[in-house]
C-alpha positions in Angstrom: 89.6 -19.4 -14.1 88.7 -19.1 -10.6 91.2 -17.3 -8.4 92.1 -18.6 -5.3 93.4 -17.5 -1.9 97.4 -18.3 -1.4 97.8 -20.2 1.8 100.4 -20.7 4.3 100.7 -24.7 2.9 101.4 -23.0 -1.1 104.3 -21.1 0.7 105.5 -23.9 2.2 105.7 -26.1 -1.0 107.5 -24.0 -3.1 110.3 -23.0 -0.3 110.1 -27.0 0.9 109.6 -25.8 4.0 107.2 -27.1 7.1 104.2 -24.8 7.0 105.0 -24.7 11.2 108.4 -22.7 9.9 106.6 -20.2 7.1 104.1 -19.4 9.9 106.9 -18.8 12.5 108.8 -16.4 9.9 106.1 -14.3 9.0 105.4 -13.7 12.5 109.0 -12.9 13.3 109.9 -15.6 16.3 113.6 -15.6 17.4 114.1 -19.7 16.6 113.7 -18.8 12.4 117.2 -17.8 10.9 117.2 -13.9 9.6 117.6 -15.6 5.8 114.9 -17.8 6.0 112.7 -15.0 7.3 113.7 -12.9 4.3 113.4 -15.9 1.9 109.9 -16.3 3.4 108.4 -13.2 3.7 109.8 -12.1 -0.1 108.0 -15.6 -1.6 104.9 -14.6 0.4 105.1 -11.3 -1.2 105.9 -12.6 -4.9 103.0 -15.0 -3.7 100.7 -12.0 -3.0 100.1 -13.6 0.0 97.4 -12.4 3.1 97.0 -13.2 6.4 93.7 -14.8 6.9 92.8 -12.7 10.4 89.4 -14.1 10.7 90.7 -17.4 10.7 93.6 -16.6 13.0 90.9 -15.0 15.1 89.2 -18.1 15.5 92.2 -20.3 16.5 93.2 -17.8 19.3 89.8 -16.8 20.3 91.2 -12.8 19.3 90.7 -11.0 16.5 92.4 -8.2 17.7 89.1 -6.3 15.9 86.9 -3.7 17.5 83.1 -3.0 16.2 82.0 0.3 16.0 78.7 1.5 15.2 77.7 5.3 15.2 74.2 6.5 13.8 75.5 8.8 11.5 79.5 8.4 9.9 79.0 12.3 8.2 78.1 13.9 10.9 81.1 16.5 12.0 81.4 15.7 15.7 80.9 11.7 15.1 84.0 12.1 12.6 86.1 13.4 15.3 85.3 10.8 17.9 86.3 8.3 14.9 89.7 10.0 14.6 90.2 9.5 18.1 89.1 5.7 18.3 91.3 5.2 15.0 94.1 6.3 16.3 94.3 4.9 20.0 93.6 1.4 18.3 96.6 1.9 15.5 98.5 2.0 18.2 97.4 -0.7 20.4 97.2 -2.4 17.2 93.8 -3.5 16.7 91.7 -3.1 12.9 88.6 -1.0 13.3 85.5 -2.2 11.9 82.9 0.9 11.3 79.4 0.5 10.5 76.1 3.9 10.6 73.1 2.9 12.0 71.6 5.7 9.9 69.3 6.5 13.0 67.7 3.1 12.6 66.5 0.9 15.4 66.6 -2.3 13.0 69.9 -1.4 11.7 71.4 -0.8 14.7 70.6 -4.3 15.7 71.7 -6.0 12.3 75.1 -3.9 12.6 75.7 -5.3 16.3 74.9 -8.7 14.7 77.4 -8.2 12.0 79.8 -7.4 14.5 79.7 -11.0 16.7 80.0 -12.3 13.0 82.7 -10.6 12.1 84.2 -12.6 15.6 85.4 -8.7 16.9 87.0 -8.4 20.6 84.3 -6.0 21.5 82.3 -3.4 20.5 81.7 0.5 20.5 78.0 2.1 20.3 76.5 5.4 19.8 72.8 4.4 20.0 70.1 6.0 17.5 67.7 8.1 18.2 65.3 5.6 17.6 66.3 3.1 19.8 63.1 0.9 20.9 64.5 -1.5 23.3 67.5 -2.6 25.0 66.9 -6.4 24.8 69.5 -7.5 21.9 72.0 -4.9 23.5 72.0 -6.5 26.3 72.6 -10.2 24.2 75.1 -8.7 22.6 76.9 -7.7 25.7 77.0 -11.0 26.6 78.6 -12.2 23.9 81.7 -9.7 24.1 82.9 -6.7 25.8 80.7 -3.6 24.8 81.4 0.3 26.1 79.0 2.8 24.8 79.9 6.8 23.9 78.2 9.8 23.4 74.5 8.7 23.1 74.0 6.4 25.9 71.1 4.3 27.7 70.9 4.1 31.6 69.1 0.8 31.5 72.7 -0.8 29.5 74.7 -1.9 32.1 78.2 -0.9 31.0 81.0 1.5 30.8 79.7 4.5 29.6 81.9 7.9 28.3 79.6 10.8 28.3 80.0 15.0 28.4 77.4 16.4 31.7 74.6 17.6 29.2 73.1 19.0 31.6 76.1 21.3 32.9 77.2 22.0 29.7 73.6 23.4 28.7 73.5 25.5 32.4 76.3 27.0 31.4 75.3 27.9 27.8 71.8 29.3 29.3 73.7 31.2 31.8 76.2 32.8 29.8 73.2 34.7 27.9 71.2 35.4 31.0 74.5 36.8 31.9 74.7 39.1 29.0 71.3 40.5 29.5 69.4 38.1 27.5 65.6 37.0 29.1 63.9 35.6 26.4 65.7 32.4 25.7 64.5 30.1 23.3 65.3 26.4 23.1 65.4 24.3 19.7 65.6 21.1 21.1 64.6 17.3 19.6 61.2 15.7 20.6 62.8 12.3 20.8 62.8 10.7 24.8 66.9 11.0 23.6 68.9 10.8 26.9 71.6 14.0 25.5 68.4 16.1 24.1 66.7 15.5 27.5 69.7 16.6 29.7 69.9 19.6 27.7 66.4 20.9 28.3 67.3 19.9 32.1 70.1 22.5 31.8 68.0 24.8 30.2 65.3 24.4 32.6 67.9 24.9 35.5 69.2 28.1 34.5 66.4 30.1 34.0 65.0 28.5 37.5 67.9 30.0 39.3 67.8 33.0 37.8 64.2 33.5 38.8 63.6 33.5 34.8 59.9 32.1 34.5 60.2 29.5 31.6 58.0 30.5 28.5 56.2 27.0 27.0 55.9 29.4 23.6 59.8 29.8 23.5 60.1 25.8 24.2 60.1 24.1 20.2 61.3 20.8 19.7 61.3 18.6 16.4 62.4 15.3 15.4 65.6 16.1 13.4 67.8 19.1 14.6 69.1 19.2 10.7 70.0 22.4 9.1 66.5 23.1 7.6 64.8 22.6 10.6 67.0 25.1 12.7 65.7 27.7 9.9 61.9 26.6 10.0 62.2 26.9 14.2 63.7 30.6 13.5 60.6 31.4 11.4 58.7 30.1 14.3 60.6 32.0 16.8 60.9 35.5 14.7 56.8 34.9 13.7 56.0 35.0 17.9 54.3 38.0 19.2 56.8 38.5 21.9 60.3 37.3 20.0 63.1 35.9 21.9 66.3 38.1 22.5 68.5 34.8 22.4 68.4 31.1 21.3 69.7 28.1 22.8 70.1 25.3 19.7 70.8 21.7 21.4 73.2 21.0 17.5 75.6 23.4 15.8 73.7 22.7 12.7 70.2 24.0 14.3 71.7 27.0 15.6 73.4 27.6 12.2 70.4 27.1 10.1 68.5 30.0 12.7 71.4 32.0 12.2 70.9 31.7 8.1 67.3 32.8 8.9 68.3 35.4 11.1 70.2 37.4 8.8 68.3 36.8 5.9 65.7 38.8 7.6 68.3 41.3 9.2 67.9 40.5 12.3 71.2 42.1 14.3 73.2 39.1 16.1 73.8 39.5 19.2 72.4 43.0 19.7 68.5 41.8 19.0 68.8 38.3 19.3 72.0 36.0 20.7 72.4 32.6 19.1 74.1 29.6 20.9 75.0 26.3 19.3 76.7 22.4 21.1 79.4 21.0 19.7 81.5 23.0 18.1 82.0 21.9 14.8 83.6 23.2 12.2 81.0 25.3 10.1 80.5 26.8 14.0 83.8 29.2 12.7 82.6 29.7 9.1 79.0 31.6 9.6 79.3 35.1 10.1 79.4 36.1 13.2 81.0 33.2 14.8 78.7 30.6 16.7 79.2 30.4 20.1 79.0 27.1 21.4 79.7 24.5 23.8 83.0 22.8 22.5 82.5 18.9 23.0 86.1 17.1 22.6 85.7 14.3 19.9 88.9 12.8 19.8 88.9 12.7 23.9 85.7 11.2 24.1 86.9 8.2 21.0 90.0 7.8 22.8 88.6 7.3 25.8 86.3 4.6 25.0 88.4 2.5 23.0 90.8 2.6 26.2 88.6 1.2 28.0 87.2 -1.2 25.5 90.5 -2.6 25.6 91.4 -2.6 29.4 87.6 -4.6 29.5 88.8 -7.2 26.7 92.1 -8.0 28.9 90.0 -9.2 31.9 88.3 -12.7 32.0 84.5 -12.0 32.2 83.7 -14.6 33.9 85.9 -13.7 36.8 83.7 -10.8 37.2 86.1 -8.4 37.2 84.8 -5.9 34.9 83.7 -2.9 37.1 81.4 -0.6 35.0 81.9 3.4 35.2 80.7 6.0 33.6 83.4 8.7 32.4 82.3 12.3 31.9 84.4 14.3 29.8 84.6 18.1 30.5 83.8 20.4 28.0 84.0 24.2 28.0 82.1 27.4 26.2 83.8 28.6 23.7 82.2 32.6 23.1 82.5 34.0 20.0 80.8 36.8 18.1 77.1 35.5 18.0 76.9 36.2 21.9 79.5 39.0 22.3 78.3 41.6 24.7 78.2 44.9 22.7 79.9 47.9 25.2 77.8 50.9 25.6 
């Protein structure tokens, strides 16, 4: 036997009440008697009864639903921006709808179609690395509200909440020149990736002010800054006739694959060569020594652009009141054991 959905009408027939007065109970309104409410709401429980919210969505043009879609759900740092967009929309009470692009161009586009689908309020984006062209974002945005976080496009025309890459990295660069470190190596990605090309501007930056001339040989970039390629760029590195005494890793998990390779071949951390990671995850306090690394703030970042996600949803678009910003966090170097100066 087919199962069926209980509606608001099957409610209303077995209480012999107008389905206009199981609706208003459910939702709590002042004009429906504290009984009835009870009688209702425990017959809709008995009932098994669910709200349809796609269908309310559609009568009240809200579906108090936000899309999300991030290239990678795993990933440590893409976790803790989720925390932080979870928890703002709890309590602003809005469902969260969260789909991976799994670094895919196509996907990313099928996800954002899902999204107007799935009648949402708005939508979050972390763009993939493989992002071809802007042209269905830019649909999508007019369809509904849409604020994009972490990996960003300047040719999307709204809000965007981004760290200064390129700071971030100066700083990182800087704190090793500052240690006595010359030889910096990058592992950075070969993508044309807004956050990997910042980064190299940092870099870049740093050694330039520090009258460093910038080595092309200590400059290696690959596709995927996974964990297995951080170790195959530290066989590079350590394979150089002239090694590095430090290396800047754009990820956490390139610097910590290095750092595997590094003391696998006994190479002493910081003393020969310093190792500095983005991100600061949580395997950044697990290898031995500690990774230092530029702490990015997750849960700010989520937080923030869901707030604003929202704040955009209130305003009638076609008012053209939406003013477009883009909000960079602050982030800070955390130092740890990987870049400690030794004394003496």
């Amino acid at each position: 036997m087919k199962k069926t959905s209980v509606t608001l009408k099957d409610i209303a027939q077995e209480l012999n009440l107008s389905i206009s007065t199981v609706s208003r109970a459910l939702k709590g309104h002042y004009d429906i008697s504290p009984k009835t409410k009870k009688l209702v709401t425990q017959k809709a429980k008995e009932m098994n009864y669910y709200p349809n919210l796609f269908a309310q969505g559609f009568r009240n043009h809200r579906s108090r639903t936000i899309g999300v879609v991030v290239p990678k759900i795993s990933h440590y740092f893409t976790s803790t921006m989720l925390e932080g967009i979870l928890g703002h929309a709890e309590k602003k009470g809005y469902k969260v709808i969260i789909s991976e692009s799994k670094n895919s161009h196509k996907t990313q586009i099928e996800m954002l179609h899902n999204m107007i689908q799935y009648n949402v309020d708005g939508v979050l984006l972390s763009l993939t690395k493989a992002t071809e062209g802007v042209e269905d974002i830019l649909k999508i945005l007019e369809r509904v509200p849409l604020v994009m976080f972490d990996k960003v496009s300047t040719k999307i025309p709204c809000t965007q909440i981004i760290v200064d890459d390129k700071k971030a990295a100066y700083h990182a660069v800087e704190h090793l020149i500052n240690i006595g470190k010359k030889r910096i190596a990058i592992f950075k990605e070969t993508e044309k990736l807004l956050t990997s090309e910042r980064r190299f501007e940092g870099y870049l930056q740093a050694l330039s002010d520090h009258n460093i001339p910038i080595d092309p040989k200590l400059v290696f970039s690959v596709e995927d800054l996974s964990l297995e390629k951080g170790r195959e760029l530290a066989n590079l590195a350590l394979s150089l006739k002239e090694r590095p005494d430090a290396i800047f890793a754009i990820t956490d998990t390139c610097a910590i694959g290095a750092m595997q390779v590094l003391n696998k071949f006994r190479v002493a951390i910081p003393e020969e060569i310093a190792v500095v990671g983005f991100s600061n995850s949580f395997s950044s306090t697990i290898i031995q020594p500690k990774l230092t690394t530029i702490n990015q703030p997750g849960n700010i970042i989520g937080k923030t652009a869901i707030k604003y996600l929202i704040k955009e949803i209130g305003i009638d678009r076609k008012e053209g009141l939406v003013v477009h910003k883009t909000i960079e966090i602050a982030t800070d170097l955390i130092v740890r054991a990987s870049t400690l100066k030794v004394s003496g």
